[in-house]
Structures are given as structure tokens and as C-alpha cells.
C-alpha positions in Angstrom: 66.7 61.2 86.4 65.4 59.9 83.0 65.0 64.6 82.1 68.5 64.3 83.6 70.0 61.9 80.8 67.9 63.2 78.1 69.2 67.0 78.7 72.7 65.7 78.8 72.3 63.6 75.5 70.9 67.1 74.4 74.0 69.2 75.1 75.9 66.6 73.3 74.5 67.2 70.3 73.9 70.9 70.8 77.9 71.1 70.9 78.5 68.9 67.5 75.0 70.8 65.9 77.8 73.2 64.4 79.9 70.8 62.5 76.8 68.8 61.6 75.2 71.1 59.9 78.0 72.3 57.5 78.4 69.0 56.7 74.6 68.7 55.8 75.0 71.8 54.1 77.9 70.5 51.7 76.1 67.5 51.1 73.0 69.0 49.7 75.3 71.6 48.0 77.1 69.3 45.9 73.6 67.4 45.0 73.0 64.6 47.7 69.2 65.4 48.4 68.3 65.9 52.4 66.6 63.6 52.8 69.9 61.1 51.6 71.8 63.7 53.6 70.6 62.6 56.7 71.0 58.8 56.0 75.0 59.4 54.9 75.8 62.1 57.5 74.1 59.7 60.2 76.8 56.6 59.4 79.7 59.2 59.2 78.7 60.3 63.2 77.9 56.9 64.2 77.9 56.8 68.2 77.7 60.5 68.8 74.4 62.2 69.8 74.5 64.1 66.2 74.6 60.5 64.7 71.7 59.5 66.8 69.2 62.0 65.4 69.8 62.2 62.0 69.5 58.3 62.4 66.2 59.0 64.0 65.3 61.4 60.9 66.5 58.6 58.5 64.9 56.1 59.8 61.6 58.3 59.5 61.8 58.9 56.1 62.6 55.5 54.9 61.0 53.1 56.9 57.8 55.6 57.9 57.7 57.3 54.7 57.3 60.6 56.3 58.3 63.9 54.7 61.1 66.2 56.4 59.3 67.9 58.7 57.1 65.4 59.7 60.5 63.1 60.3 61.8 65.8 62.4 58.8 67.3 64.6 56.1 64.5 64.3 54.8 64.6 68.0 55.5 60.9 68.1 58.6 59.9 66.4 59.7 62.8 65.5 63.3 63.2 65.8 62.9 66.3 68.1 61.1 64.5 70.8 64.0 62.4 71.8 66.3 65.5 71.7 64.4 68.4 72.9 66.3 71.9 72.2 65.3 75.1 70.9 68.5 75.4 69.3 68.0 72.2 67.4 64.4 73.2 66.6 65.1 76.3 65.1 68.1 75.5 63.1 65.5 72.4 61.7 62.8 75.1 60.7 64.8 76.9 58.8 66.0 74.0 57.3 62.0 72.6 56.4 61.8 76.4 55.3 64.6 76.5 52.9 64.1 73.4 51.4 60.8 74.9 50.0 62.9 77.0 47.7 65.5 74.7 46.6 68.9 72.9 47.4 70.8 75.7 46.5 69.5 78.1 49.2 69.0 75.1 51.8 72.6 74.6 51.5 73.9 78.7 52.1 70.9 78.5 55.2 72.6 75.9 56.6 76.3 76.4 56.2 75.0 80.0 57.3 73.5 79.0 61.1 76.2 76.5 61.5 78.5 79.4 61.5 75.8 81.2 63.9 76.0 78.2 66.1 79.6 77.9 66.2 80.1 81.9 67.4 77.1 81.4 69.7 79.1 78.3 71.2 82.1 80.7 71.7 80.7 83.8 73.3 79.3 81.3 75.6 82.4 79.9 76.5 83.8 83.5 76.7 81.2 84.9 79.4 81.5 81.4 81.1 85.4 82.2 81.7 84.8 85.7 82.6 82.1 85.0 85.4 84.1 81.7 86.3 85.4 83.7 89.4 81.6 84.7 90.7 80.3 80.9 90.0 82.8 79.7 91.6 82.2 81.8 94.8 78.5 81.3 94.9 79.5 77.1 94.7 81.7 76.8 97.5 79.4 79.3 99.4 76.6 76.2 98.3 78.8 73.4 99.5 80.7 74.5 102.5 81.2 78.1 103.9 77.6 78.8 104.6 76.9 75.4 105.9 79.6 75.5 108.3 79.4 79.1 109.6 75.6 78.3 110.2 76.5 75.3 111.8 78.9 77.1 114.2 76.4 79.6 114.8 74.0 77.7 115.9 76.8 75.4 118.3 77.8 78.9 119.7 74.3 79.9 120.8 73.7 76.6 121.9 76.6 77.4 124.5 75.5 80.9 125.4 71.9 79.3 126.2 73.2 76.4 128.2 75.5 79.2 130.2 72.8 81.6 130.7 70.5 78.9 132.1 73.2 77.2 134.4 74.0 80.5 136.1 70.2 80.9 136.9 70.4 77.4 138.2 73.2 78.0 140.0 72.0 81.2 141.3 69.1 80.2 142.7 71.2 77.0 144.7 73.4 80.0 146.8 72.7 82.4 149.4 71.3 85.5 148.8 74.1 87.8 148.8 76.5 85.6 147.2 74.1 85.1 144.2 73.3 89.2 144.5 75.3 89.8 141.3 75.0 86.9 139.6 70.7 87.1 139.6 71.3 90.5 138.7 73.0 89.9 135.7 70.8 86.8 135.0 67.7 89.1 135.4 69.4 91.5 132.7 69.6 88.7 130.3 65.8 87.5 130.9 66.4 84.3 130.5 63.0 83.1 130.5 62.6 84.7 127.2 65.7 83.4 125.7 64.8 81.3 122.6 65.2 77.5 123.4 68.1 75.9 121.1 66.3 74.0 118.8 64.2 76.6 117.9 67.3 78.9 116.5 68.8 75.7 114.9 65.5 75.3 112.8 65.2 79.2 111.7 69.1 78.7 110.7 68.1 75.9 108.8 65.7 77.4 107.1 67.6 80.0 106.5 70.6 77.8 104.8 67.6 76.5 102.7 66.6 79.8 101.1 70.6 80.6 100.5 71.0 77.3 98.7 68.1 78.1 96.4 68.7 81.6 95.6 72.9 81.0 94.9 71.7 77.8 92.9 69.0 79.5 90.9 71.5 82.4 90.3 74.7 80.1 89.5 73.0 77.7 87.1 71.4 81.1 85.6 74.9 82.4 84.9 76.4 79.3 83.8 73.4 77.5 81.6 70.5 80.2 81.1 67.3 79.6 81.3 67.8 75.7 82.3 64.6 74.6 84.3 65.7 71.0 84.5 69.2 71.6 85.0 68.0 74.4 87.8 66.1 71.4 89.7 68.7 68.7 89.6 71.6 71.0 91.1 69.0 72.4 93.6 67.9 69.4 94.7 72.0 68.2 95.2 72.7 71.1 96.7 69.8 71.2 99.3 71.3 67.8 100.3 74.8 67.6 100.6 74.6 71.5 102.4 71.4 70.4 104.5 73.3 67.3 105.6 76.8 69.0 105.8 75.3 71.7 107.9 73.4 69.0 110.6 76.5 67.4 111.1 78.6 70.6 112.0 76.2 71.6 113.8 75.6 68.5 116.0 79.6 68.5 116.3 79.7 72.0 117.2 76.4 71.7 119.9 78.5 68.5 121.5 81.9 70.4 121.8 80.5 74.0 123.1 78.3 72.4 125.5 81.2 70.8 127.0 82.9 74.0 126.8 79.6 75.4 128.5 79.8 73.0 131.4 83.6 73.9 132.4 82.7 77.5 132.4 79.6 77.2 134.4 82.0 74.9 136.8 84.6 77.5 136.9 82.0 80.4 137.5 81.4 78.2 140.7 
């Protein structure tokens, strides 16, 4: 939960990094040094996750007396520790980087990946919208249609097992040649093989359990990338609400064709 809330804080800032870092950029490029960069840009973005770590950064530098990069990547306070991203760390390397040769070329390097962001950002957006159709079916085939086809599934065999085994009963309780056709057919069928109910209900189950992960690992794939943390939380969402969607169709559907089951065994009679 706590990965959860730190990835979403994450995405925030990831989405503002753009804007943030051309404003960094004109900052240092019309004198303010970074390290006051941070401080100023920090109060202008107050209450936004971009605010929040170049607050951290600030707060580094002045109160810790820590250099840049130490501000940024120190493995304890270190402003990339509370927002972990490889976007973010990158973009802050090249930053440490071009700050080695001067304001002048840290300014054009960042103005320079905020653009980069910003198009990255968009093409993102862009495949999102064109895929949107494919995510979408591999969601609803999460949430409901494979749940409730397996649950139906297994309420039909349920039925077919509990007709099969009340004509053997049944055959066995009349006369010989009245039951004649009826053992025949039951002998065709060799119903003492036939797999008992809640043995099919558990390989279905398992079966919706390997769908769920696969469509989830390839959804979140198409949608976020390489997302391990975002991967697990939908997994583990999915693998409930479809686990628990599919026992209770599949309890409802067991009740009603078993019904169904006994008024055709009764007719049959």
C-alpha cells in the first residue's frame, strides 16, 4: 500500500517534470544559481508533487549543507528516494553533469529534456488512445466475461453430472427391460469415470487464475510499461474481485441447474 502511494506521488510529478524543468532552466538562464533555483521554483509549486522535491533538494542544500548531487541522490535524504523514477533520475544527471560546465549549458540541457519530456508525455498519450480499444477488451474480459462464462460452465456440468448419475440411480431401481435402454446409454457415458463436480470447478478456477494474470500482466504492460509495482497491485485486484465474482456465479449457477437437473431426471421417469 505505502509502494502504492509512493508510485502515485511519482506519476504526479513525472507529469509536471516537463514544465518544471523549463522553469529551472530559465531560472539559472537568467542568473539565479541551481542551487537558489530549487528554493524559488519549490515556493512557486507549493502543494504539487514537483514542489515537494525540489523542497526536499532545498532543504538539503541549506539546512544539510550538501552539494547538488548529494541533495538529490544521497541514499538517505536524498530527494530521489522519496520519488523513485528513472525519468526523474536521469533528467537530474544530466543536470549534476551540466552544471560541471557552467550555467549557460545547464540551462540549454535543461530547457532541452523538458522538451524531450513533454513529446515523450505525448506519444505516450497517443499509443495509449490507439490501444485503448484492446485494453479495454482484456479489462472487461478481467472483471466479468470470463468470470461469468466459467462460472456457467462449471453450473452446466454440474447439471450434466447430477443427470448422468440420477439416470444410473434410476436405472438400477426398474426392471430389467424397462431400464434396457436407459443402462445402455448410462454404460456409454461410463459414469463411474465421470469427473466429480468439484473437481472441474477447481481446474476452472485455476484456470480463471492464469487468465487474470496473463491479461493483467499484458494490459498494465500496454498501458504503463515496465511497471512492477503497478503490475502487482492490479493483479492482486483483479485476482479478487474475478475470483470472488466467479464463486458466486458459479454457486448461483450450480443451485439453479441442479434444480433444473432434478425436474429432468423426474420427467425422464
Amino acid at each position: 500500500k505505502k509502494l502504492v502511494e509512493i508510485k502515485k506521488e511519482t506519476d504526479k510529478l513525472e507529469k509536471e517534470f516537463a514544465g518544471s524543468l523549463f522553469q529551472l532552466g530559465n531560472r539559472v538562464s537568467s542568473g539565479t544559481p541551481v542551487e537558489l533555483a530549487f528554493g524559488r521554483i519549490a515556493e512557486n509549486l507549493e502543494g504539487t508533487a514537483t514542489g515537494s522535491f525540489f523542497r526536499i533538494v532545498s532543504i538539503n542544500i541549506r539546512k544539510l549543507g550538501l552539494g547538488i548531487e548529494e541533495a538529490i541522490f544521497n541514499k538517505k535524504t536524498g530527494a530521489i528516494v522519496y520519488f523513485p523514477s528513472k525519468l526523474i533520475e536521469s533528467s537530474m544527471k544530466v543536470l549534476i553533469e551540466a552544471s560541471k560546465k557552467g550555467p549557460l549549458i545547464v540551462a540549454k540541457s535543461l530547457i532541452s529534456v523538458s522538451t524531450h519530456v513533454d513529446r515523450i508525455h505525448k506519444v505516450a498519450e497517443r499509443l495509449r488512445d490507439l490501444l485503448a480499444e484492446i485494453t479495454s477488451s482484456m479489462k472487461s474480459q478481467i472483471s466479468f466475461l470470463a468470470p461469468m462464462i466459467a462460472g456457467i460452465v462449471v453450473g452446466v456440468a454440474s447439471m450434466l453430472v447430477a443427470i448422468i448419475n440420477q439416470l444410473g440411480e434410476q436405472a438400477k431401481a426398474l426392471e430389467l427391460e424397462e431400464a434396457a435402454g436407459i443402462l445402455k446409454a448410462v454404460s456409454v457415458l461410463n459414469i463411474e469415470h465421470v469427473i466429480p463436480g468439484f473437481y472441474f470447478q477447481l481446474v476452472v478456477g485455476l484456470f480463471i487464475v492464469e487468465i487474470v494474470i496473463i491479461l493483467t500482466i499484458l494490459s498494465n504492460a500496454i498501458e504503463n510499461g515496465e511497471d512492477k509495482i503497478t503490475e502487482k497491485n492490479l493483479m492482486g485486484k483483479n485476482l479478487y474481485f474475478s475470483l470472488m465474482l466467479y464463486t458466486i456465479i458459479s454457486l448461483i449457477g450450480i443451485f439453479i441447474f441442479n434444480i433444473l437437473a432434478r425436474g429432468v431426471a423426474t420427467i425422464t421417469t
